[in-house]
C-alpha positions in Angstrom: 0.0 0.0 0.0 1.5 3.6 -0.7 0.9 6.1 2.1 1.0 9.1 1.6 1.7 10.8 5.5 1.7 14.5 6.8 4.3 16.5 8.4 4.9 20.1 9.0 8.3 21.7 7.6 10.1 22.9 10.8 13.3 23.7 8.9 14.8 24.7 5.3 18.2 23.1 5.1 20.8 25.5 4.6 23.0 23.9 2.3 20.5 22.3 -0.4 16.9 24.2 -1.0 15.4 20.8 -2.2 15.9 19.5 1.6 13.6 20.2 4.1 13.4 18.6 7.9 9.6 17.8 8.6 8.4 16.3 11.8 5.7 13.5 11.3 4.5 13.1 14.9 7.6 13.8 16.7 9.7 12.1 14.3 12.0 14.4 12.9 13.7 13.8 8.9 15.3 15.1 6.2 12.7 15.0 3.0 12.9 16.1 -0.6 11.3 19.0 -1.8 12.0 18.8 -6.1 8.8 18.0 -6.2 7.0 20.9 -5.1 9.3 23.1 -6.9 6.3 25.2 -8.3 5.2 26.4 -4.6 6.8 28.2 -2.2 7.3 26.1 1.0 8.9 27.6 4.1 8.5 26.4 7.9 5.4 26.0 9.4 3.9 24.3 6.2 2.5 21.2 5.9 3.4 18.6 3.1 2.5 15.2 1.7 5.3 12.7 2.2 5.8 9.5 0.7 9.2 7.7 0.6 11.0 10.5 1.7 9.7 12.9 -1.0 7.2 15.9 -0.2 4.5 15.1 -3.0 1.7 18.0 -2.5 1.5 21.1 0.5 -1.6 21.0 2.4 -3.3 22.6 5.3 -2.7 21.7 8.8 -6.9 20.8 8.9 -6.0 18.7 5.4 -3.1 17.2 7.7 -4.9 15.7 10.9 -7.9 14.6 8.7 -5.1 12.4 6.9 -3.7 11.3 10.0 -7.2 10.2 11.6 -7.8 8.7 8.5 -4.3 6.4 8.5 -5.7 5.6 12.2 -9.1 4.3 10.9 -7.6 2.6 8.5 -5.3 1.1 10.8 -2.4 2.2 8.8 -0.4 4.7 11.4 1.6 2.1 12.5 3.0 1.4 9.0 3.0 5.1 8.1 5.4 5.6 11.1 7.6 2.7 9.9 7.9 4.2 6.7 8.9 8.0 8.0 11.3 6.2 10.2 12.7 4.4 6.8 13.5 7.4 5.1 16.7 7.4 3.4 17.8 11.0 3.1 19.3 10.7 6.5 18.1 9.6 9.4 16.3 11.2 12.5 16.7 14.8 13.2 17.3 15.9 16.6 13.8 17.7 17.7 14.4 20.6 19.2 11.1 22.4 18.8 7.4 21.3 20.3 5.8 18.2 18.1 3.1 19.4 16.0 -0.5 19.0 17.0 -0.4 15.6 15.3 1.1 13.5 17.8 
């Protein structure tokens, strides 16, 4: 199944503008932001994610009805193994408040 899970951009990385670290219910990771290279996405935002790649931005109300949804379906479980899999480098460390997600 693909899942496509929110997260809320809490950082731009400095070096690369395609990098973003978003926190998916208090886990913190690098994603990829090439695809959303049409919008402007800046911290605060929430995003889309699948296999490490932000696919669409969406609103924070968009964001918890996806996440209740994953619950209902029983798929929050495997959406958190799957942020956790990321490969653009691994967990960030959180230094900020988790968003209202977790």
């Amino acid at each position: 199944m693909c899942l496509a899970i929110p997260g809320k951009i809490v950082e731009m990385d400095a070096l690369n503008a395609q990098l973003a670290v978003v926190d998916v219910v208090g886990v913190r990771r690098k994603v990829d932001l090439g695809l959303l290279a049409e919008e402007s996405v800046v911290p605060g935002d929430w995003v889309l994610i699948h296999v490490g790649f932000a696919m669409s931005k969406i609103s924070e109300t968009d964001a918890a009805d996806q996440m209740q949804t994953l619950m209902i379906l029983g798929e929050s479980a495997a959406a958190m193994e799957e942020v956790q899999g990321y490969g653009l480098e691994n967990e960030v460390s959180a230094n900020e408040e988790p968003g209202p997600l977790s």
